[in-house]
Steps between C-alpha positions, in 0.01 A plus 500: 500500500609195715226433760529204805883430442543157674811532708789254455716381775811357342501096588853414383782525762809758344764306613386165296435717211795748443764522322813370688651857436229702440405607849624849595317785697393720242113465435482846385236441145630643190262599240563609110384748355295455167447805291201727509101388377382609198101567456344181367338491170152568452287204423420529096130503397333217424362479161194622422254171415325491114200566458323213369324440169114530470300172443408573151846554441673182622778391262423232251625141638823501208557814743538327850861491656759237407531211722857646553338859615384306849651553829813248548353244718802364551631859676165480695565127612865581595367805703276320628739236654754761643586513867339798679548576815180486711489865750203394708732356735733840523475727795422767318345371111418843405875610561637164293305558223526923504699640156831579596570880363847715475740332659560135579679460802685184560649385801762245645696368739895419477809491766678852354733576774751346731587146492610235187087504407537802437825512265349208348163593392544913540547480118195332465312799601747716287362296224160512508479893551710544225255315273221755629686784446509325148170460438416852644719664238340289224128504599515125495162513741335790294307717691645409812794608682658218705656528866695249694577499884710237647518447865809340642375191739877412576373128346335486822123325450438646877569870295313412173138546649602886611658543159188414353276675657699814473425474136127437536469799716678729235280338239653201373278302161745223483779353636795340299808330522552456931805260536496241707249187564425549861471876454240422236314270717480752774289741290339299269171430749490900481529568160253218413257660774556844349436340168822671394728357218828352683712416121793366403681379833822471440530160653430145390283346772203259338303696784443750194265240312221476739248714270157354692659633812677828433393611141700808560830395556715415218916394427708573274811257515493166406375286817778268693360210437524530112840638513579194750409280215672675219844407742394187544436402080855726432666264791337196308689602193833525640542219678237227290624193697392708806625704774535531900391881668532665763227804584608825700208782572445759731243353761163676383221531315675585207793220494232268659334497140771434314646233726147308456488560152830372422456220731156350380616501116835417543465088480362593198764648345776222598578728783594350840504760805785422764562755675274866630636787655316716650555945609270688733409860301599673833907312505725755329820267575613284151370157436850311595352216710208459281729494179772258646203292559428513138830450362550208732236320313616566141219554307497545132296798503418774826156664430499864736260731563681805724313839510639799452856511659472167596538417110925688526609320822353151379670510210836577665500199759396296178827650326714381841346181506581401137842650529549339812402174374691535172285230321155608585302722211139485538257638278374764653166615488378805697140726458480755233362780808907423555606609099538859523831653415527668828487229679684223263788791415547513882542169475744492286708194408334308690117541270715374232328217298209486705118462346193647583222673245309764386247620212645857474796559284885528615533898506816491591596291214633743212362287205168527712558895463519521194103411421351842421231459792760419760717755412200746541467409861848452565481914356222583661667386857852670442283820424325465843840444661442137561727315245720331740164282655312479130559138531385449853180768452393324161297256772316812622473682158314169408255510777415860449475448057254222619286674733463833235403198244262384753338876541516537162307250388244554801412848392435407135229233660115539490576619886737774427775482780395411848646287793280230335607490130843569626513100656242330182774636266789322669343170538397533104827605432732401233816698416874483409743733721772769297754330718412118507711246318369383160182255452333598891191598557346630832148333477191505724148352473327504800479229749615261223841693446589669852869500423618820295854342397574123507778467236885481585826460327781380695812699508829432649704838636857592358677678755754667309262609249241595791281351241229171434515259210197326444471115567260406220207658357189655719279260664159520466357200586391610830248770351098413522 
């Protein structure tokens, strides 16, 4: 039981932090359902302890264990050095530390309904309850029967806090997966209070490294700032002599750290900035001014970062300009939280030839089909009715294989599964997703290693195809 719940006033305005269209007057939560508990396992007897010898029969010295017989040191040392999570500071350590029995219920926090958020990241959700219905029908947590509830918080930080404690109250152990940076922030004080895991948010703010501070918060996308970088070396490489830019992101938190990324490591990289362009989150009209400005300059390469449907009408006053100008083609560069096929295939002609990144694998892309694992998900989803979004809901399938990885490594610890081991097995964590392109691995190691996924390969969209090519091989060289 949750005792002294400290009460969280939202401190992020909603109209600097939402979508441009995902406002809307529906606020009514939506919850799914997860199927029934199953009786946990009994714990298995210890074994029984030998008895010893008597003095006068102690084994003859030629009988004394083999050096090799000893405990591993080396295991101890390495266990020894692991990141644990210290519960003195929780509200309630006897709760934190408390073995988890039954059913694991796991909460989060997603726009669902009404608005372009929603149609955006909707599949998301779809996603990640299809992978528990997954590992429900294959005992993939044995013993356990997993349950997921996701509240909808319209991508409204000012909702997130009541989404979240909803959860609590109905018994959440964890949390996983909440879009959105700000609507992170807004409950991570809580969850960090609570002493409750917060996992995998499915956004790339650099927030998500401060271990010392909130041990219990954790990301699962590759931060902005590294991705910033990866642009920047790819940029580097097509235009060696160097290159003139112009940036355009939505004006928060979110674009902020891109912009600043991009900005401080550019020089570095032969890159010259002349132009910015900036769009409030709350201005739902298209970018015309702010590209005309762009195009007026000319630069070699436009680096964007839109959100959500910001990503479609950017791309379309970038199509006008260039077709208006008849001689300007940038090389455009836009966020990969823009690289879904919803949003590019809305898009249309005018995503054609543009580059972003990722570290899962094309699903749309028939070749990428035909690996035995992908076609098993692609499979599984038609079977659930959600074939036509498999490539958008791979993102959430992710998050939710990773989290059951996370659990299921927990409950095999010394600790057996509690809200405790649940957050010391994801920062020791090491593991390859089903879905993730070929030579990534998701690595944590405690406050040494915040960052679950810091490699990238650069892809550049084929509109007629509605599929990516990959721009040289997967960069790594931004992993600790």
């Amino acid at each position: 039981m949750i005792h002294r719940r400290r009460t969280i006033t939202a401190a992020f305005a909603a109209g600097a932090l939402l979508l441009a269209a995902c406002g809307g007057d529906d606020d009514e939560t939506t919850t799914t359902d997860a199927p029934a508990a199953t009786d946990a396992p009994e714990a298995t007897d210890a074994p029984e302890a030998t008895d010893a010898p008597e003095a006068t029969d102690a084994p003859e010295a030629t009988d004394a264990p083999e050096a090799t017989d000893a405990p591993d040191t080396t295991e101890a040392e390495e266990m020894a050095d692991m990141w644990m999570v210290n519960t003195d500071d929780c509200i309630d350590p006897d709760s934190a530390n408390a073995p988890i029995e039954g059913t694991v219920r796991i909460g989060s926090a997603m726009p669902l309904a009404g608005g372009a958020a929603a149609a955006a990241f909707a599949p998301v959700a779809s996603g990640m309850q299809a992978y528990i219905d997954y590992a429900n029908e294959n005992g993939l947590l044995e013993g356990y029967e997993l349950e997921l509830s996701i509240q909808d918080d319209q991508y409204n930080p000012e909702l997130t806090p009541g989404a979240v404690n909803t959860e609590i109250d109905a018994g959440a152990h964890l949390f996983a997966g909440i879009i959105g940076s700000p609507n992170n922030l807004a409950v991570r004080d809580l969850l960090n209070d609570e002493c409750i895991p917060q996992l995998n948010n499915l956004t790339g703010s650099p927030a998500w490294g401060e271990v010392a501070d909130y041990p219990w918060t954790t990301g699962i996308l590759v931060p902005y700032t590294v991705e910033s970088q990866v642009y920047a070396a790819q940029i580097a490489e097509q235009f060696p002599d160097g290159a003139t830019a112009a940036l355009f992101y939505v004006n928060n938190e979110f674009g902020q750290v891109y912009a600043d990324a991009f900005g401080e490591i550019a020089a570095d990289y032969g890159i010259e900035i002349v132009e910015e362009q900036t769009i409030e989150a709350t201005d739902a009209n298209p970018p015309t001014s702010q590209v005309t400005t762009i195009a007026s300059a000319a630069p070699d390469v436009v680096m964007a970062v839109p959100l959500g449907a910001g990503c479609i009408s950017f791309l379309s006053e970038m199509a006008n300009a260039k077709a208006q100008s008849g001689s300007w083609t940038p090389a455009t560069y836009i966020t990969n939280t823009c690289a879904s096929s919803l949003i590019l295939g809305a898009a249309g002609a005018a995503a054609d030839e543009l580059y972003t990144s990722g570290n899962l694998q094309d699903i749309g892309d028939p070749e990428v089909q035909a690996d035995p694992v992908v076609a098993e998900y692609v499979a599984y989803m038609e079977s659930k009715g959600f074939g036509e979004i498999a490539t958008t809901a791979a993102a959430g399938w992710t998050t939710a294989e990773i989290t059951v990885e996370i659990l299921r490594q927990a409950a095999a610890s010394e600790d057996g599964l509690t809200r405790a081991s649940i957050i010391n097995a994801a920062r020791n964590f090491e593991y390859t997703p089903s879905l993730a392109r070929p030579g990534v691995v998701d690595k944590m190691v405690g406050e040494d290693d915040p960052y679950l996924a810091e490699s990238l390969t650069v892809i550049q969209y084929d509109a007629d195809t509605a599929t990516f090519t990959d721009v040289g091989e997967l960069i790594t060289d931004f992993e600790t």
